[in-house]
C-alpha positions in Angstrom: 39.0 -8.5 41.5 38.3 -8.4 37.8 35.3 -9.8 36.4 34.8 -12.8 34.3 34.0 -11.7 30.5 30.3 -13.4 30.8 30.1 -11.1 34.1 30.7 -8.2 32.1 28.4 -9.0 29.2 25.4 -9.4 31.6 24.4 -5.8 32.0 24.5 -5.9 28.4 22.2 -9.0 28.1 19.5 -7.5 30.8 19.4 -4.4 29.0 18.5 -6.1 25.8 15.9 -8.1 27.4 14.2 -5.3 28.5 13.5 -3.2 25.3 9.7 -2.7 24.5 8.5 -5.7 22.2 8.0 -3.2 19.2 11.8 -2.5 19.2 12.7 -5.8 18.6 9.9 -7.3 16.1 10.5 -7.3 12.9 8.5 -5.1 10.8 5.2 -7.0 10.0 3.1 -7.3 6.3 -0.5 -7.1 7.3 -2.6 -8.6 4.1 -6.3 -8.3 3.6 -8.2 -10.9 2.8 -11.5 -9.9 1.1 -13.6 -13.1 1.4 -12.1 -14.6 4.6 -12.9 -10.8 5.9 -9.5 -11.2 8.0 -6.2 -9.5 8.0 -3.2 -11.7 7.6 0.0 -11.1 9.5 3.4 -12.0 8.4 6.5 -12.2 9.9 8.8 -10.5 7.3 12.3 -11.6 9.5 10.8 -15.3 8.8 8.2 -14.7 6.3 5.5 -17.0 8.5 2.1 -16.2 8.8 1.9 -15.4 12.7 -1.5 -14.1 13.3 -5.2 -13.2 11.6 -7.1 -10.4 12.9 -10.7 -8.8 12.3 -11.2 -6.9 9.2 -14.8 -6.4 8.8 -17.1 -8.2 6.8 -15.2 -7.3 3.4 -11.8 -5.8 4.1 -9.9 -4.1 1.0 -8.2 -1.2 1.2 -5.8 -0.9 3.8 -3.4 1.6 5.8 -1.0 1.3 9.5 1.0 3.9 11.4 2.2 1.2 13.5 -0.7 0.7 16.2 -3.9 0.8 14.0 -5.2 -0.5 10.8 -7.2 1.3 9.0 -9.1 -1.1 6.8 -12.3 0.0 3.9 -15.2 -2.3 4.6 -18.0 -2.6 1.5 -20.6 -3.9 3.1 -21.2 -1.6 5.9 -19.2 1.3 3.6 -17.4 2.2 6.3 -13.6 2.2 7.5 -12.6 -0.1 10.0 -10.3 0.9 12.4 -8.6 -2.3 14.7 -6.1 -2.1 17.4 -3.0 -4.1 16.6 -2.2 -5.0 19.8 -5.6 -6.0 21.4 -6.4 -7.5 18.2 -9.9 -5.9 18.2 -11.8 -3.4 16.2 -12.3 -0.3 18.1 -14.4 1.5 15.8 -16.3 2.0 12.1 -16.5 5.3 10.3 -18.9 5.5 7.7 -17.4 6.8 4.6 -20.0 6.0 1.7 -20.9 3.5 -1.0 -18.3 1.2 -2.0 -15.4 2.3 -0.4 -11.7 1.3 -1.8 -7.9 2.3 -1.4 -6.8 4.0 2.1 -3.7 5.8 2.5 -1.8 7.3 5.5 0.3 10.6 5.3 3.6 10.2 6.4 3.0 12.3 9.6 0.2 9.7 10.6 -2.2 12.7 11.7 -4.4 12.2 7.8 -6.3 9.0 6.7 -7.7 9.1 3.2 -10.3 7.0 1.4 -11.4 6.3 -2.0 -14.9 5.9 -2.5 -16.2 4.7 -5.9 -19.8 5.6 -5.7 -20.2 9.5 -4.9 -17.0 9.7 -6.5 -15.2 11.4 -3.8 -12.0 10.7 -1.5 -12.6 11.0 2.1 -10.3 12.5 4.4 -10.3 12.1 8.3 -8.4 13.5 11.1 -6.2 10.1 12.2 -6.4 11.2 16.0 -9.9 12.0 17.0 -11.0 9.3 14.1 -13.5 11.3 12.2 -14.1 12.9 9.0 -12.5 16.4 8.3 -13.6 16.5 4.8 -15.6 14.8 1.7 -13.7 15.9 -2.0 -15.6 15.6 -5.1 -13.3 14.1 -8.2 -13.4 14.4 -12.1 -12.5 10.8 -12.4 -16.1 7.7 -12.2 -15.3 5.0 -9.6 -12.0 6.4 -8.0 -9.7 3.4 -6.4 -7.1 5.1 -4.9 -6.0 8.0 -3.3 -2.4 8.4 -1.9 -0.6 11.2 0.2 2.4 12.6 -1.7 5.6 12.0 0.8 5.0 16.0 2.0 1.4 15.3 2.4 0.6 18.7 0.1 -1.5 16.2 -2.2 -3.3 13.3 -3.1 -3.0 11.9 -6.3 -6.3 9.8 -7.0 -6.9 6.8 -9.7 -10.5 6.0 -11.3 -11.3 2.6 -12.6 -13.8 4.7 -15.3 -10.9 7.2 -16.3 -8.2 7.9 -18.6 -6.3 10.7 -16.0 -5.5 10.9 -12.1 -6.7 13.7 -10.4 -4.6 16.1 -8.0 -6.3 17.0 -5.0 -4.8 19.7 -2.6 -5.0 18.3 0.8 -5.0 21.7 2.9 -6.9 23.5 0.3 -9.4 20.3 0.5 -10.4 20.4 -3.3 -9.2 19.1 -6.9 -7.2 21.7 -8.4 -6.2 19.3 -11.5 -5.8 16.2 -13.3 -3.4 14.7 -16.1 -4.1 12.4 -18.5 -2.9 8.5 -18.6 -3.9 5.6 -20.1 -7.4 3.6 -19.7 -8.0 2.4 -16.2 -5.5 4.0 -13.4 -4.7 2.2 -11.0 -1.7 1.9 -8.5 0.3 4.8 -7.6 3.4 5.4 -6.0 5.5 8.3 -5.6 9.5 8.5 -5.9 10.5 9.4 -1.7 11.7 12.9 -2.8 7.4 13.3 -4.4 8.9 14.7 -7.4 7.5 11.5 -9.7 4.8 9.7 -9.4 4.3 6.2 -11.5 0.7 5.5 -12.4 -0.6 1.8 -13.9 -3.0 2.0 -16.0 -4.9 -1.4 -16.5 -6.4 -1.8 -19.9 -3.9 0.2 -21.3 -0.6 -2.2 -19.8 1.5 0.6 -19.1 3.0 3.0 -16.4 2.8 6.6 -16.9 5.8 8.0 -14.9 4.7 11.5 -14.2 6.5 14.9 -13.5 4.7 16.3 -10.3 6.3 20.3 -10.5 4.9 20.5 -14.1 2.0 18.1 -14.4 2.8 16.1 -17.1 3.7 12.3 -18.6 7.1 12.1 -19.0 7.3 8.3 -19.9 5.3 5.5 -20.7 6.2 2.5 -19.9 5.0 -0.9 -21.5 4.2 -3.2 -18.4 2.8 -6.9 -18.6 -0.8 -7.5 -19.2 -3.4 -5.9 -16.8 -0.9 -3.5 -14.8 -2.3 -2.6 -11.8 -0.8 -2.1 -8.4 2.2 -0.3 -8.1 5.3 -0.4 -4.9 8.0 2.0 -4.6 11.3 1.3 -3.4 12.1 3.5 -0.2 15.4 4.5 -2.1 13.4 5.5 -5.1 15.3 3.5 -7.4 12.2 1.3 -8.8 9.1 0.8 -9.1 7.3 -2.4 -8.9 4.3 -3.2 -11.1 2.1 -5.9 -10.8 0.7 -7.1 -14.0 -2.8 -8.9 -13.0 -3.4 -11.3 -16.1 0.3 -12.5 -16.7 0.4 -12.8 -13.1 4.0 -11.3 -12.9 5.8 -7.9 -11.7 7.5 -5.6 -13.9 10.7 -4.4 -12.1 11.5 -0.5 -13.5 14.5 1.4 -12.8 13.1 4.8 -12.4 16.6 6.5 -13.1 16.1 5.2 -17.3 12.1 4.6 -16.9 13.4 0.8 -18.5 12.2 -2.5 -17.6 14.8 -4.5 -15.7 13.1 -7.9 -14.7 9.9 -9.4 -14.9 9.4 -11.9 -12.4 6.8 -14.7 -12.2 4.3 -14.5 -9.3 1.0 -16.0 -8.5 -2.3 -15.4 -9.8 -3.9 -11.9 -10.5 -1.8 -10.5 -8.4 -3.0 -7.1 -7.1 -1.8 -4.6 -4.8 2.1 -4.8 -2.8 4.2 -3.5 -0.8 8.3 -3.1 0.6 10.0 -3.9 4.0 11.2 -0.6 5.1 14.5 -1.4 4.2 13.7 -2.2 0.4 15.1 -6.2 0.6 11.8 -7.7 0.2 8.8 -6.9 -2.0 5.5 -8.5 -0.9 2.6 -9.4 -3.5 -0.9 -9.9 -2.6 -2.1 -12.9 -5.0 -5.9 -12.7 -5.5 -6.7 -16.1 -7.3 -3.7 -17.7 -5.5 -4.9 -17.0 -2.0 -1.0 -16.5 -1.3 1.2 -13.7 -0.8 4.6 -13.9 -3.1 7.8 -12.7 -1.0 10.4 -11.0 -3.8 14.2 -10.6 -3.3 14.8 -7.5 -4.4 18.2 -7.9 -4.7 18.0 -11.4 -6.6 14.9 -10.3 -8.4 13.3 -13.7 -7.6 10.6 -15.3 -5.6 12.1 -16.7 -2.6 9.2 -17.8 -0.3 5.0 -18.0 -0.9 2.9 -17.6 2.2 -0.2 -18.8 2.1 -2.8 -16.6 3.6 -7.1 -15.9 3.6 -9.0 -15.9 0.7 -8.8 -13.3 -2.3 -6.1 -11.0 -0.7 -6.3 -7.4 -1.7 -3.2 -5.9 -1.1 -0.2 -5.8 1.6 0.6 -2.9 4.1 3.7 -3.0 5.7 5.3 -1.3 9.2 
C-alpha cells in the first residue's frame, strides 16, 4: 500500500522536533546594562527582548562562547562568569581595579580583560576559569583588548593614549604599539586579521591599520566622538559608532570611504553583528534602547528597549 504524502512527511516532522533547542534558536544579542546591573536578551529572529539575567552589581564589558558570559564587574573588580542556561552566576574572578572590555579568542579556550587601573590586560584560561597571566601596557587606562581572529595577538585601546598596543598572546608580553589619534577606543579586525580599524574618540576618526607592517594606512573622518567599532563577518565594513552625533558611520573597508551614516539613539557605545552580517545591533547609553540596523538597507528597522545605560552588545 503506498502511503499518504502527510504519512511520509512525518518522520521528517519528528526528526525536527527533536533537535537540541540550541540548533533551532536564533542567535541571541546579550546587552549589558550598567546601572540595572542586568544582561538583556534579544531575540535577533524577532528582535524582542526575551529574557534579563544577572550581571553583577555593574556589568560592562562583555564576551560568550555560547554557554557562558563573561561579564567585567567594577565594583567588586572582578569578571563575572554566568551560565546561560541556568540563568545563574557560577563564579567571580578578581581581575583588579576598574575592570573594562572582555574579549574571547575564537577557539573559546582564552578570555581577556582590560583593566584601567594597573594598566594591564588580564588573560585567563576559559576552561579551568582562572588567570594564566597579568600583561603590563604602555597605554594609561586601557579599555579594550581584543584577540586577533588567529588568536597570535591582542590589540589593546587606552582612554589616556594616542596608540594601541600589540601584545603577543603566547609570548604573554607587549612587543609594540602604533600610534592613532587621541582616545582609542573600539577595535575590530578584518576576518582574515590582516587590518584592524581603531576609533579614536577625541580625535573623530578611524585609523585603519596594516597588522604585517604595523602601520596607519588610512584615516578616516568618523562622526563626532567615534567610539565603538563592529566588523562585518565578510569583512566588507566596519561600523563606527559616533557617541555625540549619536549615529554610525558605515565604512567600506575595500576604499576606507564612508558609505552611510545612519541616525541612532543617544551616545551610542559599543555593537555588534548577527553572525550572518544582516543585522547590526547598537547599545544606546542615554537611550536605554538598543538600535537594530539593516545592513542591507542601511537603516534602523526596529528599537528594543532594554536596562539602564547599556554598555555594549555581544552576540552568539
Amino acid at each position: 500500500m503506498r502511503s499518504s504524502p502527510s504519512f511520509r512527511l512525518l518522520p521528517a516532522l519528528l526528526a525536527g522536533l527533536i533537535l537540541p533547542a540550541g540548533v533551532l534558536a536564533a542567535p541571541f544579542a546579550y546587552v549589558p546594562n550598567e546601572k540595572s546591573a542586568s544582561v538583556s536578551v534579544i531575540d535577533t529572529a524577532t528582535d524582542t527582548l526575551v529574557r534579563t539575567l544577572p550581571g553583577g552589581q555593574r556589568p560592562r564589558g562583555i564576551a560568550t562562547d555560547g554557554k557562558y558570559l563573561y561579564i567585567s564587574e567594577a565594583p567588586s573588580s572582578s569578571l563575572v562568569v554566568v551560565d546561560i542556561d541556568k540563568a545563574k552566576q557560577v563564579k567571580s574572578i578578581r581581575l583588579g581595579e576598574s575592570p573594562e572590555g572582555v574579549s574571547v579568542s575564537a577557539d573559546h579556550r582564552l578570555i581577556a580583560a582590560a583593566v584601567e587601573e594597573s594598566n594591564s590586560v588580564v588573560v585567563l584560561d576559559a576552561r579551568k576559569r582562572k588567570q594564566l597571566a597579568e600583561i603590563k601596557v604602555e597605554g594609561e587606562n586601557p579599555e579594550h583588548a581584543v584577540f586577533s581572529p588567529d588568536g597570535r595577538w591582542l590589540l589593546v585601546s587606552a582612554e589616556n593614549a594616542e596608540q594601541v598596543d600589540l601584545i603577543d598572546v603566547k609570548a604573554r608580553r607587549q612587543v609594540g604599539s602604533i600610534p592613532v589619534g587621541k582616545r582609542p577606543r573600539g577595535i575590530g579586525f578584518t576576518p582574515d586579521g590582516k587590518r584592524a580599524y581603531v576609533a579614536c574618540e577625541l580625535a573623530s576618526t578611524v585609523y585603519a591599520i596594516d597588522m604585517e607592517s604595523r602601520k596607519v594606512i588610512a584615516e578616516i573622518k568618523a562622526g563626532t566622538y567615534s567610539n565603538g567599532v563592529a566588523m562585518a563577518p565578510d569583512g566588507s565594513r566596519a561600523y563606527v559608532s559616533n557617541g555625540k552625533d549619536g549615529t554610525v558611520s558605515v565604512i567600506r573597508t575595500a576604499d576606507n570611504q564612508i558609505e552611510a551614516t545612519i541616525p541612532v539613539g543617544k551616545r551610542p557605545w559599543n555593537m555588534a553583528v548577527t553572525p550572518d552580517g544582516q543585522k547590526l545591533y547598537v547599545a544606546n547609553g542615554r537611550s536605554n534602547s538598543v538600535s537594530v540596523i539593516d545592513t542591507r538597507r542601511l537603516e534602523v528597522i526596529s528599537e528594543v528597549p532594554v536596562g539602564e545605560l547599556p554598555w555594549g552588545v555581544v552576540i552568539h
